[in-house]
TORVO-975898 format. One record per residue: residue in one letter; x, y, z of N, C-alpha, C, O in turn. Coordinates in Angstrom, 3 decimals, decimal comma. Example, Ala and Ser with C-alpha at 12.3 -4.5 7.8 and 13.67 -1.06 7.14 Angstrom:
! TORVO-975898
["A" [13,190 -5,690 7,800] [12,300 -4,500 7,800] [13,200 -3,300 7,800] [14,236 -3,319 8,465]]
["S" [12,850 -2,250 7,080] [13,670 -1,060 7,140] [12,900 0,030 7,870] [13,409 1,138 8,039]]
This chain:
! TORVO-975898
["X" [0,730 -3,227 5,180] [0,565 -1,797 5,309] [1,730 -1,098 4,640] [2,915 -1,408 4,762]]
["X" [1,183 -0,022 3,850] [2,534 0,913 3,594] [2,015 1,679 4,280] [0,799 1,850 4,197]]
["X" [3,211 2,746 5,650] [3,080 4,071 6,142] [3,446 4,895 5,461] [4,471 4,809 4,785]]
["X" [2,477 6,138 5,501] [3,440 7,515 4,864] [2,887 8,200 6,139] [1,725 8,544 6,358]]
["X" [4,155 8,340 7,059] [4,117 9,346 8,082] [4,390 10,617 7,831] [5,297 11,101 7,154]]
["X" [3,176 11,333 8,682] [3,628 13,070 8,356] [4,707 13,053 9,057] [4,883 12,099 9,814]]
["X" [5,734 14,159 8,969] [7,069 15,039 9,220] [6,973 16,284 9,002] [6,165 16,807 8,235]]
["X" [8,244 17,139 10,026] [8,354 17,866 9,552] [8,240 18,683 10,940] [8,240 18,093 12,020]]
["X" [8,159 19,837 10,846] [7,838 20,936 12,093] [6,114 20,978 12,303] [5,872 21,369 13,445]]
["X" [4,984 20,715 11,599] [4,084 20,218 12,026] [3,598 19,549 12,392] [2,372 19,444 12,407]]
["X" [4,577 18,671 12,935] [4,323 17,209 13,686] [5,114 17,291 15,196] [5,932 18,182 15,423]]
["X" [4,886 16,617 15,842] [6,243 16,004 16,810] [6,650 14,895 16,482] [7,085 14,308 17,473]]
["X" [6,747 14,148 15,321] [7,582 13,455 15,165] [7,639 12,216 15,624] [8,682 11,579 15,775]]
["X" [6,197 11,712 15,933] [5,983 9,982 16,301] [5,184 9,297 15,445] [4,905 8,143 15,771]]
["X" [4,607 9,866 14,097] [4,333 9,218 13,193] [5,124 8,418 12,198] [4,717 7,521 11,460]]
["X" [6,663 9,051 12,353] [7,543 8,330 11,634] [8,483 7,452 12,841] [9,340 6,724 12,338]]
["X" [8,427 7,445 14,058] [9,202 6,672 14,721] [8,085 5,806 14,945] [8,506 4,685 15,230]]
["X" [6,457 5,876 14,932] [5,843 4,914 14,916] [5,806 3,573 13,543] [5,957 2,352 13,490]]
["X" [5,504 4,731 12,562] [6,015 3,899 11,172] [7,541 3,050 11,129] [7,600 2,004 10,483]]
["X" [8,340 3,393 11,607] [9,632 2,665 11,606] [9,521 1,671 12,840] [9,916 0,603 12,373]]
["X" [9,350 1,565 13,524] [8,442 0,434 14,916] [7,946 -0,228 14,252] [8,484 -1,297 14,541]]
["X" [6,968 -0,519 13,187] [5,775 -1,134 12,615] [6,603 -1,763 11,375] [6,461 -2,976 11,222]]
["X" [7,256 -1,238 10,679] [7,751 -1,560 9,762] [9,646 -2,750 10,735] [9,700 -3,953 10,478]]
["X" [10,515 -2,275 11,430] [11,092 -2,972 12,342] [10,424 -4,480 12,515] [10,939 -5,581 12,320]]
["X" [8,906 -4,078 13,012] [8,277 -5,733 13,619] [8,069 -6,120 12,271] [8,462 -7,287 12,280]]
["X" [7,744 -5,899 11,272] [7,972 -6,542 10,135] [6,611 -6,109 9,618] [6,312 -6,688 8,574]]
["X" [5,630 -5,177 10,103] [4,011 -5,558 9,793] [3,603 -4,463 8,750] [2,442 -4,139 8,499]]
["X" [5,359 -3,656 7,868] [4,844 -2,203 6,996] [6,083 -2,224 6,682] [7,035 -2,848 7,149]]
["X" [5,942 -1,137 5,453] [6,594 -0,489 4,733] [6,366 1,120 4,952] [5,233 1,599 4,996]]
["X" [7,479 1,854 5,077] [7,938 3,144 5,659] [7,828 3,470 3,690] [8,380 2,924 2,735]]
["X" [6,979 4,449 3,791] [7,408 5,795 2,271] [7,299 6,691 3,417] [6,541 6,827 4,377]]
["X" [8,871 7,531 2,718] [8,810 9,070 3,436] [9,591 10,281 1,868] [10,762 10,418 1,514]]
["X" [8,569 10,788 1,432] [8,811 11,608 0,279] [10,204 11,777 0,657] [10,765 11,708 1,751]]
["X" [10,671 12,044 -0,647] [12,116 13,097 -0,439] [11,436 14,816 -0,792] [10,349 15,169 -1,250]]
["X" [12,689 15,622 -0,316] [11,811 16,843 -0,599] [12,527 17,263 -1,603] [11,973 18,094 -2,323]]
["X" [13,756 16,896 -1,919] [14,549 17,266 -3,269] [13,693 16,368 -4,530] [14,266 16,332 -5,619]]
["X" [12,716 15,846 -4,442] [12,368 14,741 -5,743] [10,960 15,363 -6,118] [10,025 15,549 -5,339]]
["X" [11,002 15,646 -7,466] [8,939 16,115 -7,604] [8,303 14,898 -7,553] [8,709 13,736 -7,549]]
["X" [6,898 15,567 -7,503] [5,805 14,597 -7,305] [5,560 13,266 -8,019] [4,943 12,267 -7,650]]
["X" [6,524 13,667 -9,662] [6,615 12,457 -9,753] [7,423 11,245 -9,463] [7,120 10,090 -9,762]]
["X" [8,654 11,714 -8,747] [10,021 10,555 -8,625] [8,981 10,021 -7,456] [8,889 8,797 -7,367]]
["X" [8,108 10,903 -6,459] [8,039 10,345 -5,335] [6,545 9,449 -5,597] [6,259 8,492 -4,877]]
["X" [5,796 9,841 -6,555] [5,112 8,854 -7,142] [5,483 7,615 -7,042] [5,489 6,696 -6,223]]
["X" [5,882 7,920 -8,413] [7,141 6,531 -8,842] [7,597 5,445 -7,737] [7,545 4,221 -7,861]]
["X" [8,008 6,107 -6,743] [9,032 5,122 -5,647] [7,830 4,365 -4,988] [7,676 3,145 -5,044]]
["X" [6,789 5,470 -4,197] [5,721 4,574 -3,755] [4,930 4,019 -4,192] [3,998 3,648 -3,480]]
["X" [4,976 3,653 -5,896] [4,674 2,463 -6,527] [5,160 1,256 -6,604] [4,545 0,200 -6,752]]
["X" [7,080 1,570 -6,426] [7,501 0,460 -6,140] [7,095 -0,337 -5,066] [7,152 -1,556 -5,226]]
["X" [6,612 0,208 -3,780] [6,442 -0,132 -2,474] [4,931 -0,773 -2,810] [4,589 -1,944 -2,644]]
["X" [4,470 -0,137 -3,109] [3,055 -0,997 -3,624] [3,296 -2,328 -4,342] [2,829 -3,309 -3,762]]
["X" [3,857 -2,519 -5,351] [3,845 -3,286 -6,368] [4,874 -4,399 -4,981] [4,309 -5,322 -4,395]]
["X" [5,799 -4,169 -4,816] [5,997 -5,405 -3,902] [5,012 -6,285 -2,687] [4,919 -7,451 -2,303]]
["X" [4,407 -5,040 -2,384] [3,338 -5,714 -1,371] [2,509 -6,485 -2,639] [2,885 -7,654 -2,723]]
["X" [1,788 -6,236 -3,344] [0,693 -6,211 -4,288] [1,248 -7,634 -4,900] [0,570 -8,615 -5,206]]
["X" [2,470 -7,492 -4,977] [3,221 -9,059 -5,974] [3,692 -10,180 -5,119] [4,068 -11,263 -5,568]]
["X" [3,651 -9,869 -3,899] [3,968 -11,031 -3,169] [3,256 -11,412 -1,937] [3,495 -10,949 -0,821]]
["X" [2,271 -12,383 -2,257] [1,548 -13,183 -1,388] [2,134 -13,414 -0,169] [1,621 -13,049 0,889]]
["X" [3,141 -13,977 -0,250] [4,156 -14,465 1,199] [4,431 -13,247 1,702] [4,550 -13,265 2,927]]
["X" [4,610 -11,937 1,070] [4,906 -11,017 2,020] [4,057 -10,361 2,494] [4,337 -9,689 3,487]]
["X" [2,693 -10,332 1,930] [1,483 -9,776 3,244] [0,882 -10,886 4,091] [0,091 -10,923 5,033]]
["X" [1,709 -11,957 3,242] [1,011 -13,159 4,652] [1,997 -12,648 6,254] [1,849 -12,681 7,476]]
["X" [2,912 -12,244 5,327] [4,906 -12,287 6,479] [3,883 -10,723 7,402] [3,564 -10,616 8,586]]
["X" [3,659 -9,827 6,300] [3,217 -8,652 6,980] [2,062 -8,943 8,307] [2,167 -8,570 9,476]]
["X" [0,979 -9,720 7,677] [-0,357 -9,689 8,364] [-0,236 -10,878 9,727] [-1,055 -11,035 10,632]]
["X" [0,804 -11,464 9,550] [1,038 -12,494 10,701] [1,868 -11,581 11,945] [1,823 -11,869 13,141]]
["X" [2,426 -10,726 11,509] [3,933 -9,922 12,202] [3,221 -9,410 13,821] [2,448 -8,497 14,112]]
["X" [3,871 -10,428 14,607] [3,359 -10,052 16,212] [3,995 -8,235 16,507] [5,108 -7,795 16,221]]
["X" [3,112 -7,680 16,999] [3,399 -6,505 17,243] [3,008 -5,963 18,632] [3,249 -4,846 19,089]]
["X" [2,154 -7,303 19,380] [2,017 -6,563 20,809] [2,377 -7,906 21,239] [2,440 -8,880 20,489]]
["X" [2,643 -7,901 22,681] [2,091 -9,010 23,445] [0,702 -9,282 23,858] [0,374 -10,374 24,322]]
["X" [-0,257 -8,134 23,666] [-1,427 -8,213 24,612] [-2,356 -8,081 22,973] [-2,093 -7,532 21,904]]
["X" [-3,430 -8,836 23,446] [-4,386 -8,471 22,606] [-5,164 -6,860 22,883] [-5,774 -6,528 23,900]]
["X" [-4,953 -6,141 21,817] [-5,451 -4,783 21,790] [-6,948 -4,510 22,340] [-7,338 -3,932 23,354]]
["X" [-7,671 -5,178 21,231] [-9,018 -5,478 22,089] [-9,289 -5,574 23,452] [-9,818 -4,846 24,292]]
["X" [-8,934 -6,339 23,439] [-9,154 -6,814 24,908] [-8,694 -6,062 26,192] [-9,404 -6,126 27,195]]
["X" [-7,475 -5,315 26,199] [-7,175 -4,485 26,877] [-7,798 -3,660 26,626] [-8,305 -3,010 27,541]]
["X" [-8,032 -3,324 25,288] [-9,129 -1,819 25,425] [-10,323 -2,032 26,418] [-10,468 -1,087 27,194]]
["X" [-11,245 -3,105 26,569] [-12,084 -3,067 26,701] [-11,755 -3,548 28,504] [-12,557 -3,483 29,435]]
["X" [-10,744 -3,879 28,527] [-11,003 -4,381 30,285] [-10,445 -2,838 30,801] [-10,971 -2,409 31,828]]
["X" [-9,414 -1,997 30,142] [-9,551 -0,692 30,809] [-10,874 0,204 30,672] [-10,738 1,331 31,147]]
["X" [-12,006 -0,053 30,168] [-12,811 0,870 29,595] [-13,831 0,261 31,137] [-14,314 0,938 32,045]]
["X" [-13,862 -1,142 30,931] [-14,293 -1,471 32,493] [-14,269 -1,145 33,507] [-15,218 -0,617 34,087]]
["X" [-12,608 -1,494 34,229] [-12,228 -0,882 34,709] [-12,379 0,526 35,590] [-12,508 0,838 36,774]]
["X" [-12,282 1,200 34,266] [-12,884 3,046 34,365] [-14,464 3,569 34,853] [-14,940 4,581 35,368]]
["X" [-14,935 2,318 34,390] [-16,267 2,366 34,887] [-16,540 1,806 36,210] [-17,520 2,192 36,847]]
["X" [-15,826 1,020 36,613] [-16,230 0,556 38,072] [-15,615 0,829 39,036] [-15,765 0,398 40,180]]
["X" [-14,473 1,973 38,425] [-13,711 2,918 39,521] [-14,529 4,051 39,565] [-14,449 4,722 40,594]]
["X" [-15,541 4,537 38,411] [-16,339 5,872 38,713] [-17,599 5,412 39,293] [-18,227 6,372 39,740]]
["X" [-18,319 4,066 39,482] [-19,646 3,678 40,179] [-18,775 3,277 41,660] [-19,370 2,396 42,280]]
["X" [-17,916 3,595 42,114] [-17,413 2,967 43,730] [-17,591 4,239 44,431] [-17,356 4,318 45,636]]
């Protein structure tokens, strides 16, 4: 994954502490524009970020293996969704 988290005053600001979490466990790459750079430096950079994912096999294997929960997501989704349902039929 590359993140490009929104910022800024139209956010609160957990798209980029989520992106830096994700990228930390090892499972992304953080692009965050600069605002001093035009569209093209910031082009440019998040090509570099591409082209490394894109050129190295071992590193979206490193990415796509990268434990990021303890719990399987699924599965918790679906035993709280249960759950919810057999607390509203009681």
């Amino acid at each position: 994954m590359i993140l490009v988290p929104l910022r800024g005053s139209g956010t609160r600001g957990d798209q980029v502490e989520n992106a830096e979490l994700f990228e930390k466990m090892g499972a992304a790459l953080t692009f965050i524009p600069s605002d001093s750079n035009t569209l093209q430096k910031n082009a440019s950079a998040l090509g570099v970020l591409v082209a490394i994912v894109a050129e190295s096999h071992d590193r979206r294997n490193e990415m796509a293996a990268a434990k990021i929960s303890d719990k399987d997501a699924a599965l918790f989704i679906a035993e709280e969704i249960v759950n919810r349902i057999n607390k509203g039929s009681e």
